[in-house]
N, C-alpha and C positions, 0 to 999 in steps of 0.2 A: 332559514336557520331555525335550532330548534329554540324552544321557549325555554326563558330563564327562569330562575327562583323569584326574580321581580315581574317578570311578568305573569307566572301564576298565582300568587299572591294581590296580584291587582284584578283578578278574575271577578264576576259576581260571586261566583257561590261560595270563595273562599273569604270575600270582603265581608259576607256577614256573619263569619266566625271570626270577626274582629281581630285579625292576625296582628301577633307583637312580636318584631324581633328583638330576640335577646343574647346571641350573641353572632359572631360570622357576618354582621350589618358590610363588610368590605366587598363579602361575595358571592352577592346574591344576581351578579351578571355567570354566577355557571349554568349552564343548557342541562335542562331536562328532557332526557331521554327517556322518562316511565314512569310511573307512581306507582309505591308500593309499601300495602294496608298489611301492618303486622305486629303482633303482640309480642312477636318471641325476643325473650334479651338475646339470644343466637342468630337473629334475621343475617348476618353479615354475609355468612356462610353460602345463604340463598342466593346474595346478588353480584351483579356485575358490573357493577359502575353506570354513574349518570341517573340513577333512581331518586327520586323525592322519596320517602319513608313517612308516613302515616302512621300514629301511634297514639293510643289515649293512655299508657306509660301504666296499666294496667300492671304489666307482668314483668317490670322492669325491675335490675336489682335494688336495692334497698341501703346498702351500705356504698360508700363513699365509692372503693378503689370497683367494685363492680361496674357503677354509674360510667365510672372516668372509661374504664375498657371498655364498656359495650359503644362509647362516643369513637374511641381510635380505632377502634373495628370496624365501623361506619367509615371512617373517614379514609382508610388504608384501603379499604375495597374502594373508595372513590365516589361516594353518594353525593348527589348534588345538594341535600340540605334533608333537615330533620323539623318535622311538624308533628308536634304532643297537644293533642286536646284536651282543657282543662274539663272538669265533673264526673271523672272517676276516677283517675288514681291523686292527681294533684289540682287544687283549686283555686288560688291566689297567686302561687308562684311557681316557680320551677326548679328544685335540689341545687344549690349551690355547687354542688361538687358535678353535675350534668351541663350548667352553666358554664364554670371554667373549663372543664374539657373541652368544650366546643370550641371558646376563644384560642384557647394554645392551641387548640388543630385548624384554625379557623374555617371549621364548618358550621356554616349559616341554621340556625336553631328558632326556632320559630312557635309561640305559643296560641295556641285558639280558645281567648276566651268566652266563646261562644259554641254551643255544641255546630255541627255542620256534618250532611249525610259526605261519609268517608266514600261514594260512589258514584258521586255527584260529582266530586272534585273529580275521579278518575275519571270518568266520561270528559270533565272538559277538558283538562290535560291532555288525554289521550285525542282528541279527537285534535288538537293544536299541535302534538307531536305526527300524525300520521299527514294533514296536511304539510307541513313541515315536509315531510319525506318526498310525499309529492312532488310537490314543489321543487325538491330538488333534481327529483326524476328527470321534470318538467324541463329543464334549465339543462340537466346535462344532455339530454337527445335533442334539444336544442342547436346547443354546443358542438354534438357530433355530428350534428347533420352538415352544419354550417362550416366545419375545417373538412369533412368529408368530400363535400363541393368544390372547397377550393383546392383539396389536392388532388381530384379528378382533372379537373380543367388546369392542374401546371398552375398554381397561382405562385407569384414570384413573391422571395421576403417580403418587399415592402408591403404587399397587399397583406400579405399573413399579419404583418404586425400591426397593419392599420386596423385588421378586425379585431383583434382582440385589445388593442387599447379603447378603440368602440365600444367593445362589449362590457370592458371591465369600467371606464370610462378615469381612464388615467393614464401615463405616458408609458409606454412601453421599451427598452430597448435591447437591440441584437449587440451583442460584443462575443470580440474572440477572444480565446484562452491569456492572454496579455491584456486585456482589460481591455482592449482599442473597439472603439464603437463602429460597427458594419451597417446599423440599419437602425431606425429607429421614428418614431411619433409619438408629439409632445400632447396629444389629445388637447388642443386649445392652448396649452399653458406657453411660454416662453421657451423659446427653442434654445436661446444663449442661457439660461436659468438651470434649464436640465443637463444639456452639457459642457458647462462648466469644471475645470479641473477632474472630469470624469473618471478616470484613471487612477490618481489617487482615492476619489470615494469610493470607487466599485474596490479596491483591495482593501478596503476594511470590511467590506460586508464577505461575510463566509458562514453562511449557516450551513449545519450539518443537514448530510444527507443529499440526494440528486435533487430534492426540490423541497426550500426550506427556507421561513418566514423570519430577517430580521426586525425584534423588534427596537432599537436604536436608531434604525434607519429607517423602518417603516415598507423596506423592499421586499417583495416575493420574488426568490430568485430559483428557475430552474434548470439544469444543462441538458446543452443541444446537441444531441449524437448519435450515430445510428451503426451498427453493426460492431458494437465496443468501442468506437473509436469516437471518443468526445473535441467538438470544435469550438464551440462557444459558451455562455448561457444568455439565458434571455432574463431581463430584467424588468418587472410591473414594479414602478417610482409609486408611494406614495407616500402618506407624510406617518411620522413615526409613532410607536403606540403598541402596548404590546394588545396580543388576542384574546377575547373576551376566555379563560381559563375553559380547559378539554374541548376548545372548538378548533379544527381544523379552516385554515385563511380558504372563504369564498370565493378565490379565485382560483387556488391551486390548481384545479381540473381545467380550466379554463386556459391558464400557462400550460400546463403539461401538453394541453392535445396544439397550443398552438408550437412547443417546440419539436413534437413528431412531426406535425404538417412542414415545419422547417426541415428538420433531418431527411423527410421523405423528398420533399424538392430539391436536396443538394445530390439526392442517387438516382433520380427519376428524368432532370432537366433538360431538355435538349434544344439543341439549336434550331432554329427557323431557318433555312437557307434552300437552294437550288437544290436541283438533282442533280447535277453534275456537280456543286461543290460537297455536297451527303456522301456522294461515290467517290471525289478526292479525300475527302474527309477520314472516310471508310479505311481506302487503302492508305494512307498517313500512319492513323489508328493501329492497322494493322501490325508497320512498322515497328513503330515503338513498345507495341503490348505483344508483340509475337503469336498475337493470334491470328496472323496466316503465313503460309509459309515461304520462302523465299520464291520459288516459284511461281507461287499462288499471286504473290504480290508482281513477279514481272509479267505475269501473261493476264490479268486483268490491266497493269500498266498500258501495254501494250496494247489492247483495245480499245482505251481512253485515248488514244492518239498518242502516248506519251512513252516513247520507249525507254527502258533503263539497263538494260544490257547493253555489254559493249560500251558504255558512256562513264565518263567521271562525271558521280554524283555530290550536291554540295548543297548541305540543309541550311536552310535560311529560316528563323523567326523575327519576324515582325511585331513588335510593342509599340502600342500609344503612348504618347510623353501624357499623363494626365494629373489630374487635380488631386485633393487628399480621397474622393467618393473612391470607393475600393472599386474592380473592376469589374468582380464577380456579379454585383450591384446595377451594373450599367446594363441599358435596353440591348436586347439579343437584336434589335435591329440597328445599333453601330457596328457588333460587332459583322452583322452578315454583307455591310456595307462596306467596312472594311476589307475583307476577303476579295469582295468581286474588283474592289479599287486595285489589289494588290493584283488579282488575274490579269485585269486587262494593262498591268504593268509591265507583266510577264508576255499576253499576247503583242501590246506595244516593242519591247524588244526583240522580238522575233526570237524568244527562249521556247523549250518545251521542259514543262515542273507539272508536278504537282501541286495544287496551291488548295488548303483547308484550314478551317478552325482547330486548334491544338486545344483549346481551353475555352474560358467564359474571356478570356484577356487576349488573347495573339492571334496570327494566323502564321501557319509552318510552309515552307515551299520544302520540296526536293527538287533541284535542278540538274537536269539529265545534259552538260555539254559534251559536245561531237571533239572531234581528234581537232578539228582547226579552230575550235575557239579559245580565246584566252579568256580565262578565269579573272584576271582581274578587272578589265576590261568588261568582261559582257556582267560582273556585280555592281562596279562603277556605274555603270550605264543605268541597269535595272533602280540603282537607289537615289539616282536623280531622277530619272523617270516617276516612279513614288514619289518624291518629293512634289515635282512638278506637279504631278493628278491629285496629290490630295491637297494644295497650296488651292488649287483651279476649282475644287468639290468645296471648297468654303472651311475645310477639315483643320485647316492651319491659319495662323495670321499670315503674312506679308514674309515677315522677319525672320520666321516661328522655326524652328530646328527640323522640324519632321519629327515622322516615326522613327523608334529606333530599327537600324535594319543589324541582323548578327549575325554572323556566318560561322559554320562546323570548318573544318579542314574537311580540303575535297576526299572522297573516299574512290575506288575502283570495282566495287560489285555492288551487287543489291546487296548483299547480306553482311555487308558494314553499312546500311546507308541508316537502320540507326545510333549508332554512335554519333555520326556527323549532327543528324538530328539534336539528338540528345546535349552535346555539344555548343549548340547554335542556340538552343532554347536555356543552356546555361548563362552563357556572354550575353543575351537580350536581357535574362532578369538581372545581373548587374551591371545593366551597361544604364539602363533606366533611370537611376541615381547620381550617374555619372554629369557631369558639367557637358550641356550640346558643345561640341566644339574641340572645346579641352587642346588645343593644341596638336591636333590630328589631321594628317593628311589626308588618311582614306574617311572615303561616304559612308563607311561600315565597320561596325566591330565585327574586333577575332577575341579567339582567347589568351594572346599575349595583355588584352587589357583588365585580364578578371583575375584579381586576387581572393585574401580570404574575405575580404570583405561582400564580394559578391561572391561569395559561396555562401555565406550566410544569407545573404538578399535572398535569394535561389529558397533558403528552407527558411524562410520567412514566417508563410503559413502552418508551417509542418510542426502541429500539437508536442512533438517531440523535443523541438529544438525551443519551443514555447515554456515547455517546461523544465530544462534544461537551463533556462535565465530562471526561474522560479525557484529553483531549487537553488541557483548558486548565488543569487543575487537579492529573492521575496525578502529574508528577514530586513535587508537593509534598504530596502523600496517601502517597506512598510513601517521600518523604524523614521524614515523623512518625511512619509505621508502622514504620520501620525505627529511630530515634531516639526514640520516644516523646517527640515536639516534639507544640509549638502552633503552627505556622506557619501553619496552615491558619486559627486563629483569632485568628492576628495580623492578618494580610490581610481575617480578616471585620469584624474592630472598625476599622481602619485604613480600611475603604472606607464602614462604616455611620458613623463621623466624618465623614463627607465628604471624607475626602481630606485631615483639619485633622492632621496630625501630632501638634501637641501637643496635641489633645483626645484622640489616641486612644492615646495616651501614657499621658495618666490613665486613662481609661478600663481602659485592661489593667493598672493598676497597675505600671508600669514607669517608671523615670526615660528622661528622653528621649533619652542616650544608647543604654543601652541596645537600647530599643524601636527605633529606628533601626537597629542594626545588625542585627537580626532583623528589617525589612524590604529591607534591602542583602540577604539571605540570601535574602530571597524572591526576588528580583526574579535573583542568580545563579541559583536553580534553577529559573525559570522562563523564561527569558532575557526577563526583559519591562524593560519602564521606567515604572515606577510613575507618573511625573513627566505622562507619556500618559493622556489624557483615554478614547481609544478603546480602549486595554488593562486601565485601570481598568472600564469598562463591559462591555468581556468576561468580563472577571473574576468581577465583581460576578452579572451571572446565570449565570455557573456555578456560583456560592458559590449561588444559589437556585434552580438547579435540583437541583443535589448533596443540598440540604434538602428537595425533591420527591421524588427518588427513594429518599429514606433514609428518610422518613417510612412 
């Protein structure tokens, strides 16, 4: 960091110009970027901010309002402090009217009652700012070297974040666009400490700009995202305070390069798995991004043993029942474990599919059945089969539901097989949320069981629909976060009433005056009008997407 107005002033060769502050004593923690020796009442003109000013006040005006402006001149270009040496223009004191200017602009003013060679200070200075620079050199190829490495070698979040909480040496955390924690390390500190009521503290921190220091909160916060399209930010926790005045936060470059090495691992990542699941995988891929062509995809089919001509096809995705840990998060060696448990599910039934990784979360079948099988029948079969081999792989408890398994409606060419796809991979991401069980006779969801609510599960992640609850919902997330109100679940009982005031009056256990004035309170902070059909229904699926992406 560079030196301040205090720490040059504690130097030798300025300490025996006897220095006295006289006025600016508040801010003399500003960095000196240069020193600079000059007579002229005009010097302003010359600089550029961050300069110490050296002056024996020789050539300085002489009347009052001159004095006061050549001080705001100094101060508006942004000098880090003013030093007048007494024995030749002034001797005892310093022009009262030079004094108070200083204090109203509060720029740190500085008398040497002692003469001191003016070149003497610039060498030491200078030689404390250029090390400074160094130094910082030093730290940032550092820095490059060490995120450069890990996004060579594929380093996954968690290691990303662990180096740079290392480095910075405080907690560091990954959250997505909805405040929700992905990834994170508490560097030593208390793990329930740092994420406590997370959610609420990260929406009150918003500093301007893509990477920007609160000081209330004491956070460096900056966003993760790559080719425009932002997913996260990453957040360096530490304790509050604001920045020593014109210094940028010593870790800023350090966050920044560790949120590129993030954005670069979420376009770069790939799977660890077989050759033959890479080449299911491939033609899966194919499928659903259309980069090959329907052709293309049956006649590689077809030499994988798996023919899909002539056959009704029928897209199955598979989901792990799992914990709050996101999935994206989890060792790419469940997921390749997963895949082959589900193959040899597929070889166990005597099926021919395609069986791959869809994502960092599932694995996708396409099932190629012949004219004499039955469809429900040979998916029955395949999802207790599953059952059974991951129960047997240690994958399940005893009791434990299984994976979910989700089925497209069967299709009759390749060139519907993704929709069925696409379809299947709908019903698994809201079937995940669903009660195991539930009162269901088949082994597998369709999509008679996905409403809106699993459409929304479905774009859970999707920045768009992230900010979509943000926009319709932030002010009154952020007026409970900040009040510790239920607003938010005023509006939820108030619109799951139907709109009946006084049922949802009882419901919240409130008298109906009340309950009423805390929906007036909604409707100021949201500028809406409840009384609106179309603003209630906005509302309402933001209230369930909000319950999507917090889940």
């Amino acid at each position: 960091m560079l030196p301040t107005v205090a720490r040059v002033l504690d130097l030798e060769v300025m300490r025996r110009g006897l220095p006295q502050v006289v006025a600016g004593a508040d801010r003399l923690e500003r960095p000196v970027r240069w020193v600079h020796v000059s007579e002229l009442p005009d010097v302003a003109g010359m600089l550029q901010g961050g300069e110490l000013v050296l002056t024996t006040g020789i050539a300085l005006p002489e009347d009052r309002a001159g004095l006061a402006r050549y001080v705001r001149d100094l101060d508006e270009v942004g000098v880090a402090g003013l030093v007048v040496e007494f024995g030749r223009r002034y001797f005892d004191s310093l022009p009262r009217a030079l004094v108070n200017a200083a204090e109203q602009c509060g720029l740190p003013l500085v008398a040497l009652r002692r003469e001191v060679r003016f070149v003497a200070v610039t060498e030491a200075v200078h030689a404390l700012v250029v090390n400074a620079q160094l130094e910082q050199l030093r730290v940032s190829e550092s820095v490059h070297q060490v995120f450069n490495e890990l996004v060579v070698e594929g380093a996954e979040p968690p290691e990303v974040i662990r180096q740079v909480a290392g480095m910075a040496g405080a907690p560091v955390v990954l959250e997505n666009l909805a405040h929700q924690v992905l990834a994170h390390d508490s560097a030593g500190r208390p793990e329930a400490e740092l994420l406590e009521d997370w959610e609420r503290r990260s929406r009150g921190v918003r500093p301007p700009g893509r990477t920007g220091h609160d000081p209330r909160s004491g956070w460096l916060v900056t966003t993760v995202g790559a080719r425009g399209q932002d997913w996260g930010r990453l957040v360096l926790v530490q304790d509050p305070g604001p920045l020593p005045e014109g210094e940028a936060h010593p870790h800023a470059m350090l966050l920044e390069r560790g949120a590129s090495a993030l954005a670069l691992n979420r376009l770069v990542v790939r799977d660890r798995e077989s050759l033959e699941r890479q080449t299911h995988r491939t033609l899966l891929s194919g499928i659903l991004t259309h980069a090959l062509t329907v052709s293309e995809v049956a006649l590689r089919a077809q030499a994988l043993g798996v023919p899909l001509e002539g056959r009704r096809l029928v897209g199955v995705v598979l989901r792990q029942r799992r914990g709050p840990i996101p999935a994206a998060l989890e060792a790419q060696a469940r997921l390749r474990d997963f895949t082959e448990l589900a193959a040899g599910a597929v070889r166990a039934c005597r099926l021919s599919a395609l069986v791959g990784a869809l994502d960092d979360e599932g694995v996708g079948l396409l099932i190629a059945l012949g004219a004499q099988q039955d469809e429900h029948s040979a998916l029955d079969s395949f999802s207790a089969t599953l059952r059974r081999m991951s129960a047997d792989a240690g994958r399940e408890g005893a009791d434990a539901p299984g994976p979910v398994v989700a089925v497209g409606s069967s299709v009759g060419s390749v060139r519907d097989a993704r929709r069925t796809l696409l379809e299947a991979a709908q019903v698994a991401d809201a079937a995940l949320h669903d009660a195991p069980g539930g009162g269901r006779t088949a082994s597998y969801y369709r999509l008679p069981d996905v409403r809106l609510r699993g459409l929304l599960h479905l774009l859970r992640d999707d920045a768009r629909l992230q900010t979509y609850v943000e926009r319709e919902l932030g002010p009154l997330l952020a007026h409970d976060a900040e009040h510790n109100g239920q607003l938010v679940q005023m509006l939820r009982i108030y619109l799951e009433q139907g709109r009946n005031k006084s049922a949802a009056a009882d419901a919240a256990h409130l008298s109906r005056p009340s309950f009423y004035d805390r929906l007036h309170k909604v409707e100021r902070i949201l500028g809406v009008d409840l009384d609106q059909v179309e603003s209630c229904l906005s509302l309402h699926v933001a209230l369930l997407a909000l319950d999507a992406v917090r889940r």
